[in-house]
Structures are given as C-alpha cells and as structure tokens.
C-alpha positions in Angstrom: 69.4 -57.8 14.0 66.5 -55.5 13.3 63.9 -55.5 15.9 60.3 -54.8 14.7 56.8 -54.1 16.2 53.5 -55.6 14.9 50.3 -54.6 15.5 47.2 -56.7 15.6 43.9 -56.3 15.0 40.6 -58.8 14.5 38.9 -58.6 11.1 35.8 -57.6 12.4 37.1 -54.0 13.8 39.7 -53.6 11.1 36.1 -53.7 9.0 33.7 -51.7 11.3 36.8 -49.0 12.1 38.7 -48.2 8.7 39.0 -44.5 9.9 40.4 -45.0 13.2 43.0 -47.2 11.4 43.7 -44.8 9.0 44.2 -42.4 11.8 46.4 -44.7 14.1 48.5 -45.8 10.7 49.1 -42.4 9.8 50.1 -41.5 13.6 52.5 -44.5 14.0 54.1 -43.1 10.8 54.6 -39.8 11.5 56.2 -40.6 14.8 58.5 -43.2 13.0 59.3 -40.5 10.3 60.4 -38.1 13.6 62.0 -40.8 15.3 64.3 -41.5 11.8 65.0 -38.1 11.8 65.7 -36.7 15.5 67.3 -40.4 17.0 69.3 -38.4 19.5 66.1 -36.4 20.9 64.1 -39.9 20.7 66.6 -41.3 22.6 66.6 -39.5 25.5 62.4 -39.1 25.5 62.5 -43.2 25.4 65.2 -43.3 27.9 63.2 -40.9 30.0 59.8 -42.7 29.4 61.1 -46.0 30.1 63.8 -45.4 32.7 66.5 -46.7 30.9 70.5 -45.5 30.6 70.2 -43.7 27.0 72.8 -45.7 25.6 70.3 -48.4 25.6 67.4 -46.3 24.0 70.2 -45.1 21.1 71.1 -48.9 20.6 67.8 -50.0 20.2 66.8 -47.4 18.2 69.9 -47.8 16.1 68.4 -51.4 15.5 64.7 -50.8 14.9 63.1 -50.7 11.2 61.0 -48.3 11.1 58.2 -47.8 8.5 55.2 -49.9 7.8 55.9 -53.2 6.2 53.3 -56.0 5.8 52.8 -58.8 8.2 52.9 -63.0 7.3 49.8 -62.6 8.9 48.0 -60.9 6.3 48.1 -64.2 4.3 47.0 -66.5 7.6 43.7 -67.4 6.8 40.4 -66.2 9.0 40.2 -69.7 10.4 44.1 -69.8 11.5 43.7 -69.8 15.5 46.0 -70.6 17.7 45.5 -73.1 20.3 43.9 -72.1 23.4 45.4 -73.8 26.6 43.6 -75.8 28.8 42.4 -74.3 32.2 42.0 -78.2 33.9 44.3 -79.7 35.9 45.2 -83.0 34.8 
C-alpha cells in the first residue's frame, strides 16, 4: 500500500501566485529527494517531530511515494463542488 499526500489549491491563487507555487513545488521536492536518500536520518527527525517510536516513522516512510505525480483532480472541472452540509437542525 503506498500512502500519498495531495495538496490543494483554488484556481484563483494557483493563477494570481505561480511563483510561490513554483517555490513550494520545488521545496516539497527537494525534501522528498533527501527523504529518498537519507530514510534512516528522516526517520528519526519524523519520529522526533511527531512523537512517534521510529519504527513507525521507518514503516511509513518505507510506504510513502514520493515525487510529484498528478492529481484526478486536475481533470475535475471548475464547477465540481462538493456538497456543503446543512447547518439546520431538522
């Protein structure tokens, strides 16, 4: 099972902030690049970060893909919503 991360943004600031996307983009991937490269030292950061055993950190980053891949979402159209729940009480 590979466990992934997604990260979201709306249209309109994807559009008004290409550079601070580039920027975060190029961030996430150089820390993934590390992380592929150093998974015992990530481990132990994660483990201390998080407050985990480091067995736990190692397993899960033993089961992460790293590395950008493209979201479903990119093909959702701008409409696609999701439905917003009701704050009555019925």
């Amino acid at each position: 099972m590979n466990n992934r991360a997604y990260y979201f943004t709306s249209r309109d600031f994807a559009t008004r902030h290409t550079d601070v996307l580039r920027i975060a983009i190029e961030e996430i991937n150089t820390i993934e690049q590390w992380i592929s490269k150093n998974k015992p030292a990530a481990a132990l950061e994660l483990s201390n970060v998080l407050g985990l055993d480091k067995s736990i950190t190692e397993l899960f980053l033993n089961r992460v893909a790293t590395g950008p891949h493209p979201s479903p979402a990119t093909s959702w159209p701008s409409s696609s919503r999701l439905p917003t729940p009701s704050l009555t009480s019925s």
